[in-house]
C-alpha positions as CSV (number, residue, x, y, z in Angstrom):
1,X,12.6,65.8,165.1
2,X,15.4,68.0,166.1
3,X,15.4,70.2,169.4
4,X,15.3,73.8,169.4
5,X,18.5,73.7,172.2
6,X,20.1,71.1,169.3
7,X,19.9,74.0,166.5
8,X,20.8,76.2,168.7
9,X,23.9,74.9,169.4
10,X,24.6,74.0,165.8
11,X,23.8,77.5,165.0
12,X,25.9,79.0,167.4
13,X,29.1,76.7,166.5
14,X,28.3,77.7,162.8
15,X,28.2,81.4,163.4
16,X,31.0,81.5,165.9
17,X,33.3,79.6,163.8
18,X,32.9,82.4,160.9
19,X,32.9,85.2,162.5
20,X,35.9,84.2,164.3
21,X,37.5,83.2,161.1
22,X,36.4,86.4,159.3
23,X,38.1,88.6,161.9
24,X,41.4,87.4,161.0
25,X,41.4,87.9,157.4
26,X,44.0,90.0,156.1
27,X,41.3,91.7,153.4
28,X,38.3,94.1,154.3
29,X,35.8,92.5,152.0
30,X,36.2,89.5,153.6
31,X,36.8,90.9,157.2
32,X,33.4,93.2,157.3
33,X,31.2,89.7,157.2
34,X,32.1,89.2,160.4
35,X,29.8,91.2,162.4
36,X,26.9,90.1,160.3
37,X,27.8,86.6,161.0
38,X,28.5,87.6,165.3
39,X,25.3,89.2,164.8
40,X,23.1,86.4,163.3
41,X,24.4,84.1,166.1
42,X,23.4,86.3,169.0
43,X,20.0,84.9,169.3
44,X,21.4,81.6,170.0
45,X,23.3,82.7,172.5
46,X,20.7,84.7,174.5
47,X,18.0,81.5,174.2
48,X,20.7,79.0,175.3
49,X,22.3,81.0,178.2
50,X,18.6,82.0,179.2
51,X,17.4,78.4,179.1
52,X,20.5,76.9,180.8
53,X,20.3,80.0,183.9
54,X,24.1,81.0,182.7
55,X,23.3,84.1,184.0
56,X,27.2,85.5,183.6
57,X,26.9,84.2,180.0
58,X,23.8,86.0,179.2
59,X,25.1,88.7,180.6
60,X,28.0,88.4,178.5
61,X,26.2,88.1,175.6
62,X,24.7,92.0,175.5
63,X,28.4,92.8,175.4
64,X,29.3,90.5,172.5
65,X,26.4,91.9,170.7
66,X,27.1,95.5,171.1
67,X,30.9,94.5,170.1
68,X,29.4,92.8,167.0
69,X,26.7,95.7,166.6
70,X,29.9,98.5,166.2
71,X,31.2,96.1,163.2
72,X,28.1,96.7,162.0
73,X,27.7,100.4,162.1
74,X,31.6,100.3,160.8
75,X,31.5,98.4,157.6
76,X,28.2,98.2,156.8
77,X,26.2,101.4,157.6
């Protein structure tokens, strides 16, 4: 069976990769999925920084979610 820190990391490269992506694309419709994408990977981030005591990089991470948060409130609500 997989490890919870194994999906986590999977889930984080998945997430990171789109969002990134997304942020560069030249239309709107594809550029406000970003955030949710950010967004759904946050979790990830907080559980593996927590878990590995990267305490600058959980730190880091409330940042990155409030950047991804403002997408959020800017395309989609």
């Amino acid at each position: 069976m997989i490890e919870f820190t194994t999906i986590s990391q999977i889930a984080i490269a998945c997430t990171g990769l789109v969002a990134i992506f997304l942020t560069q694309q030249e239309l709107e419709q594809h550029r406000r999925f970003a955030c949710l994408f950010g967004l759904a990977g946050q979790p990830f981030w907080f559980y593996s920084t927590f878990m590995a005591e990267q305490w600058g990089i959980f730190a880091l991470s409330f940042f990155y979610t409030y950047a991804w948060y403002r997408g959020l409130r800017l395309y989609w609500l």
